[in-house]
VOMARDREN-904275 format. One line per field, with one value per residue: residue number from 1; residue in one letter; chain; z, y negated, x of N, C-alpha, C in turn. Coordinates in pm, whole numbers, plus 50000, padded with zeros to 5 digits. Atoms other than C-alpha are relative to their C-alpha. Last residue first. Example, Ala and Ser with C-alpha at 12.3 -4.5 7.8 and 13.67 -1.06 7.14 Angstrom:
2
n = 2_1
res = s_a
chain = A_A
n.z = 49994_50000
n.y = 50119_50119
n.x = 49918_50089
ca.z = 50714_50780
ca.y = 50106_50450
ca.x = 51367_51230
c.z = 50073_50000
c.y = 49891_49880
c.x = 49923_50090
# end
This chain:
115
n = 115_114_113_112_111_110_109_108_107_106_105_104_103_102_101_100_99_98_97_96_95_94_93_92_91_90_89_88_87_86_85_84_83_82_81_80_79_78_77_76_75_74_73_72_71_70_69_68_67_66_65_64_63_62_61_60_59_58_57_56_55_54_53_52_51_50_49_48_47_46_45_44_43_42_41_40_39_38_37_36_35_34_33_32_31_30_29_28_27_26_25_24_23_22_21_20_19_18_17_16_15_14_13_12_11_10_9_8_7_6_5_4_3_2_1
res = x_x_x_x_x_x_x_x_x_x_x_x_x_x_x_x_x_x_x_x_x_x_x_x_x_x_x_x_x_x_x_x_x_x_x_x_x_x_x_x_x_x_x_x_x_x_x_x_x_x_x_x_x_x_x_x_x_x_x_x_x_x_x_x_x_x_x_x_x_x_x_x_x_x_x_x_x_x_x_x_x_x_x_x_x_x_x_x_x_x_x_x_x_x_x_x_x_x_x_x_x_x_x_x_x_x_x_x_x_x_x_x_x_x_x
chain = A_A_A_A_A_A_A_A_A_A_A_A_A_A_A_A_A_A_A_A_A_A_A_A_A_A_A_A_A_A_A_A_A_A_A_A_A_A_A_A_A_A_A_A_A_A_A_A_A_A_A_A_A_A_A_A_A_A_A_A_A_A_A_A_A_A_A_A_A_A_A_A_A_A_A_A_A_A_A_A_A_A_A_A_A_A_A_A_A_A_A_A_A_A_A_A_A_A_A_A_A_A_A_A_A_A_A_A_A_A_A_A_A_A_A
n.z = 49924_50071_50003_49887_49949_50055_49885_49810_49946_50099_49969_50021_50085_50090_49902_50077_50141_50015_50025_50095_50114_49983_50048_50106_50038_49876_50088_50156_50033_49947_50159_50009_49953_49856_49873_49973_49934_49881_49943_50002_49885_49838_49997_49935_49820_49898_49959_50004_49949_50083_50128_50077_49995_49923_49913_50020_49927_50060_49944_50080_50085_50146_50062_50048_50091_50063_50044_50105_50151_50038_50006_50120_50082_50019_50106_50008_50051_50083_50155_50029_49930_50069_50041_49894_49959_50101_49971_49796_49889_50056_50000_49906_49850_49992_49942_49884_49921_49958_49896_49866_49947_49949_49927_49903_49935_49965_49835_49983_49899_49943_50079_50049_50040_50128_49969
n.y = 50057_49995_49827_49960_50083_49996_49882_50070_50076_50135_50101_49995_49916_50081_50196_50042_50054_50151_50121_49960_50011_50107_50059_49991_50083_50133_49990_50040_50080_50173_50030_50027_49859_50062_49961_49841_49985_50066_49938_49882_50025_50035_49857_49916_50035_49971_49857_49868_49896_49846_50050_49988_49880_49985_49932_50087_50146_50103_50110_49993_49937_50086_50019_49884_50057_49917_50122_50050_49892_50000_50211_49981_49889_50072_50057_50138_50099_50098_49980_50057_49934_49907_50092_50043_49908_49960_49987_49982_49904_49930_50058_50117_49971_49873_50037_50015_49923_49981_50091_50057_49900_49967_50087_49974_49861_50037_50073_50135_50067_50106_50097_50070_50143_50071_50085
n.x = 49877_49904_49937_50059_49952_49802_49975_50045_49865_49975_50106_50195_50054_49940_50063_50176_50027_49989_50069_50061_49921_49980_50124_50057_49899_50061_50136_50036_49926_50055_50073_50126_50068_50073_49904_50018_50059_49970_49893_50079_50100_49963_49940_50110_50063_49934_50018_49889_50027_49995_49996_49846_49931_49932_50083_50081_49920_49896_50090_50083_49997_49969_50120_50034_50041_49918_49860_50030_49985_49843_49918_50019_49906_49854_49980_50010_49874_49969_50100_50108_50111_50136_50122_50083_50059_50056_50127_50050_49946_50124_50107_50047_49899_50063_50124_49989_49989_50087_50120_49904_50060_50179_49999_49928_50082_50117_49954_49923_49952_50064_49976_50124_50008_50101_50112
ca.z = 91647_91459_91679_91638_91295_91103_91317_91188_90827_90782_90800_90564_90489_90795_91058_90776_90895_91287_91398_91347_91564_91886_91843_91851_92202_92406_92186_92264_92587_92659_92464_92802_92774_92783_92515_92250_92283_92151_91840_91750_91758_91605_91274_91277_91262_90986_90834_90760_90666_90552_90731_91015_91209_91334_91159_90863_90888_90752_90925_90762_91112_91326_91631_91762_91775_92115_92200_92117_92289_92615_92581_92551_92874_93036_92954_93171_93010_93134_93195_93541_93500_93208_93418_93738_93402_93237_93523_93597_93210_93068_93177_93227_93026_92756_92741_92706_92435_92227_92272_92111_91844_91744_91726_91555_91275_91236_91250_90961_90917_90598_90503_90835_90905_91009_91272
ca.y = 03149_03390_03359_02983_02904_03218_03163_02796_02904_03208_03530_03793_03824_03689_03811_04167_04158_04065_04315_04631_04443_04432_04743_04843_04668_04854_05208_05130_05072_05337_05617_05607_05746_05331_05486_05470_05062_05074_05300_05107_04810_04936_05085_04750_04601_04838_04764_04416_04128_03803_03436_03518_03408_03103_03041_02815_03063_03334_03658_03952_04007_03796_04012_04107_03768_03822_03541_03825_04114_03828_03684_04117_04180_03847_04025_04300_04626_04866_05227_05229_05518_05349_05027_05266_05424_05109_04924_04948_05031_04717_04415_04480_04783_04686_04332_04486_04690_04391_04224_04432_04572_04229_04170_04489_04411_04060_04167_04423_04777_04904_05124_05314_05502_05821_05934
ca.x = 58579_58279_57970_57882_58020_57954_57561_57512_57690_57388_57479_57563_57960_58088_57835_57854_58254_58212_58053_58297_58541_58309_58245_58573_58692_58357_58449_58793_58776_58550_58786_59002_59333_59478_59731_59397_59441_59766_59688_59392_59599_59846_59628_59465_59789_59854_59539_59642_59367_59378_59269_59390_59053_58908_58623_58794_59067_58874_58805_58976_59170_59118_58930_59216_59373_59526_59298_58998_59157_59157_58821_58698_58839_58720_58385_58429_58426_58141_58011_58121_58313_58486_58582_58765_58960_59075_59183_59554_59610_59371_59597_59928_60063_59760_59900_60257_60098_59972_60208_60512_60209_60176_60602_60662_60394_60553_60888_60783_60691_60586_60868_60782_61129_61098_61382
c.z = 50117_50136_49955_50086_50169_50136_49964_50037_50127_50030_49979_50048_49975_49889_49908_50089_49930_49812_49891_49939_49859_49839_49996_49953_49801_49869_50028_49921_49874_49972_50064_49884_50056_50052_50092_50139_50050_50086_50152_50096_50021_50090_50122_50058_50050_50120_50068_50056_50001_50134_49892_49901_49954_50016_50093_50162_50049_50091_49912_50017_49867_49876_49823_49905_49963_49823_49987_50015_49963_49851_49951_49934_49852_49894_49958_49897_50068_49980_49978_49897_50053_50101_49907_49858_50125_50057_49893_49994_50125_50060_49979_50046_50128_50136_50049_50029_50134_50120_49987_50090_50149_50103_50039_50117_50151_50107_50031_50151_49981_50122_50024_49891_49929_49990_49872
c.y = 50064_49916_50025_50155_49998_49870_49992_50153_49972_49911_49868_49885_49928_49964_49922_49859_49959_49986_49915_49904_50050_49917_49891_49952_50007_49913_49867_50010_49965_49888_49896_49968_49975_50197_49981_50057_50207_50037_49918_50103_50117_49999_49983_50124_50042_49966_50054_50101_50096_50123_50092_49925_49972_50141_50052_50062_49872_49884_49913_49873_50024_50053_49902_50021_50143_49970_50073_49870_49832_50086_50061_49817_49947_50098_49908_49947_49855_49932_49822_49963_49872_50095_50075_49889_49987_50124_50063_49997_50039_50117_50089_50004_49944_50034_50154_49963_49948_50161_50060_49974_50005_50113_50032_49880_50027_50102_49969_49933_49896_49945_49866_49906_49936_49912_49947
c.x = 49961_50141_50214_50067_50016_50043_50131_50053_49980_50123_49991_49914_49850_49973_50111_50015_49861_50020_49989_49857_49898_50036_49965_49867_49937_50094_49971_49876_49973_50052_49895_49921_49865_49977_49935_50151_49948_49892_49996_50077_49915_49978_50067_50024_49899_50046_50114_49963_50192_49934_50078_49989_50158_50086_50076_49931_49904_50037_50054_49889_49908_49968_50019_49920_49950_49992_50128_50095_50003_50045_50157_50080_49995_50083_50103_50009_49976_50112_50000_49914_49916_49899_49904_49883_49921_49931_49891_49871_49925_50081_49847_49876_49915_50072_49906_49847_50070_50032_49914_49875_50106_49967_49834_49949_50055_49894_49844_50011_50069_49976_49933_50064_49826_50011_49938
# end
């Protein structure tokens, strides 16, 4: 068996929760929400008190306050078990937002948007 050098409790513990939440919560309805061609928006509440959306955000705004690519790499992973690329296009685009709205806009929107 491979060993990931960069695996920690932390990593283990994110990608723990975030795949029971997937089991639970996106599974039983992931393929009746891509033939309708949408995601509820409770869907996206729950990713984002997962802390999906943290990542690279700063603290001040309600993120991590760093970054880890191999939680991204998890999460990515996790949500691709659903077998619906809807999800993740709906969950990703979400994520690909939020660096330029950190980055570019003004403090009223960072403040507003962002948490």
């Amino acid at each position: 068996m491979l060993i990931n050098p960069f695996d920690n409790d932390e990593r283990r513990a994110f990608r723990d929760t975030l795949r029971q939440f997937m089991d639970k919560e996106i599974v039983p309805h992931a393929f009746a929400w891509d033939e309708a061609g949408h995601v509820p928006w409770e869907v996206h509440q729950k990713f984002g008190a997962l802390g999906l959306w943290g990542f690279g955000i700063d603290e001040k705004y309600g993120g991590h306050g760093f970054d880890d690519p191999f939680m991204r790499l998890d999460a990515s992973i996790e949500i691709a078990r659903c077998g619906v690329g809807g999800i993740g296009a709906a969950i990703g685009g979400r994520g690909i937002s939020l660096d330029p709205i950190q980055r570019l806009a003004s403090e009223e929107v960072r403040t507003t948007i962002l948490p």
